[in-house]
N, C-alpha and C positions, 0 to 999 in steps of 0.2 A: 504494500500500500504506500503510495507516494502523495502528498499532501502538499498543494501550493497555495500559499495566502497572499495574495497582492492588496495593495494598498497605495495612497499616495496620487491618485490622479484628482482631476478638479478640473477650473474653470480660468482662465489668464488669458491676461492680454499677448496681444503678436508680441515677439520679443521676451516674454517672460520667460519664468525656469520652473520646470516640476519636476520633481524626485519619484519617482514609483520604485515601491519596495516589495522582493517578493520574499517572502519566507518559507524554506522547502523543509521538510522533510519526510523522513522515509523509514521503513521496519527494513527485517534482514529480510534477503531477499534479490538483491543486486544494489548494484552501484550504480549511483548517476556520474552518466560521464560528461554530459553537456546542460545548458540552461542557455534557455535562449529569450527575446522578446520579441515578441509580434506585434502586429496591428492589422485590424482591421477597421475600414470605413463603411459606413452603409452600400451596397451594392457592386461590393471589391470585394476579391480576395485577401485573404490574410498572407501579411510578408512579413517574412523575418525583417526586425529592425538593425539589432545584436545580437550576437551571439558570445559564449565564453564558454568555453573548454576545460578540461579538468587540467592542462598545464599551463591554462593560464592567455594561453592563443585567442586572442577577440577580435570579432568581423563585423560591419558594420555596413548598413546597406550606403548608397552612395548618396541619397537623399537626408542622410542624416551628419554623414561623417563632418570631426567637425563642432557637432553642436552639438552630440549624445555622447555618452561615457557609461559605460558598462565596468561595474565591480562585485565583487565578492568578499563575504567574509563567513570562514567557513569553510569547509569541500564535501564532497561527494555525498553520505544520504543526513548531513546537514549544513545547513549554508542559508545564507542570505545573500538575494542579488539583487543591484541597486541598477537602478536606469536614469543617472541624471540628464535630463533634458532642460538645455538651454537655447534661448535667442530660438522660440521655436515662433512656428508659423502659422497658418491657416491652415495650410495643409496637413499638419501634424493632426488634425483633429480625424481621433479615429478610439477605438478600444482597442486596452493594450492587453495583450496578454501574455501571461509570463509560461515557458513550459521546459519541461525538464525528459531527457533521455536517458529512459533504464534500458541496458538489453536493445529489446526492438523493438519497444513501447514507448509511445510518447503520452507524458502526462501534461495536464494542461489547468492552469486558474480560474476562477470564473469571471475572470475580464476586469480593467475597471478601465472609466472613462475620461477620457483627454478630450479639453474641450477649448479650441484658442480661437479668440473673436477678436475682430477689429478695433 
């Protein structure tokens, strides 16, 4: 059983900063090797935003790089993963969701929302 608690989204102006926090944990069972963040916007697909790896390797879609920062504190079946977002935009507005790879399972948060207005 793999368990993610996200937190940390809201409401900000263009340009502002929001921190989304996820909190993972896990029973025995496997190891999480990766934790990633996503997003989705109404009527899109969900994209990876960042990603981080259990050696620490972090990927970043090109739309963000830049202005997002992806951390950890913690590893494998416990951690917390931080997503600072700054200097964000309009288009950032979407639901973010944080998810974690055991094996060949991927687990998933139940979203929260990112919301950046004019």
């Amino acid at each position: 059983q793999v368990q993610l608690l996200e937190s940390g989204g809201g409401s900000v102006p263009a340009g502002g900063s929001l921190r989304l926090s996820c909190e993972i944990s896990a029973n025995i069972g496997g190891v999480i090797t990766a934790v990633g963040w996503y997003r989705q916007a109404p009527g899109k697909q969900r994209d990876l935003v960042a990603g981080i790896a259990t050696d620490g390797n972090v990927k970043y879609s090109d739309s963000v790089k830049g202005r997002f920062t992806i951390t950890r504190d913690g590893l494998y079946n416990s951690q917390t993963v931080w997503l600072q977002m700054n200097n964000l935009k309009i288009d950032d507005t979407a639901t973010y969701y944080c998810e974690a790879e055991r094996g060949f399972t991927d687990y998933w948060g139940q979203g929260t929302q990112v919301t950046v207005h004019s």
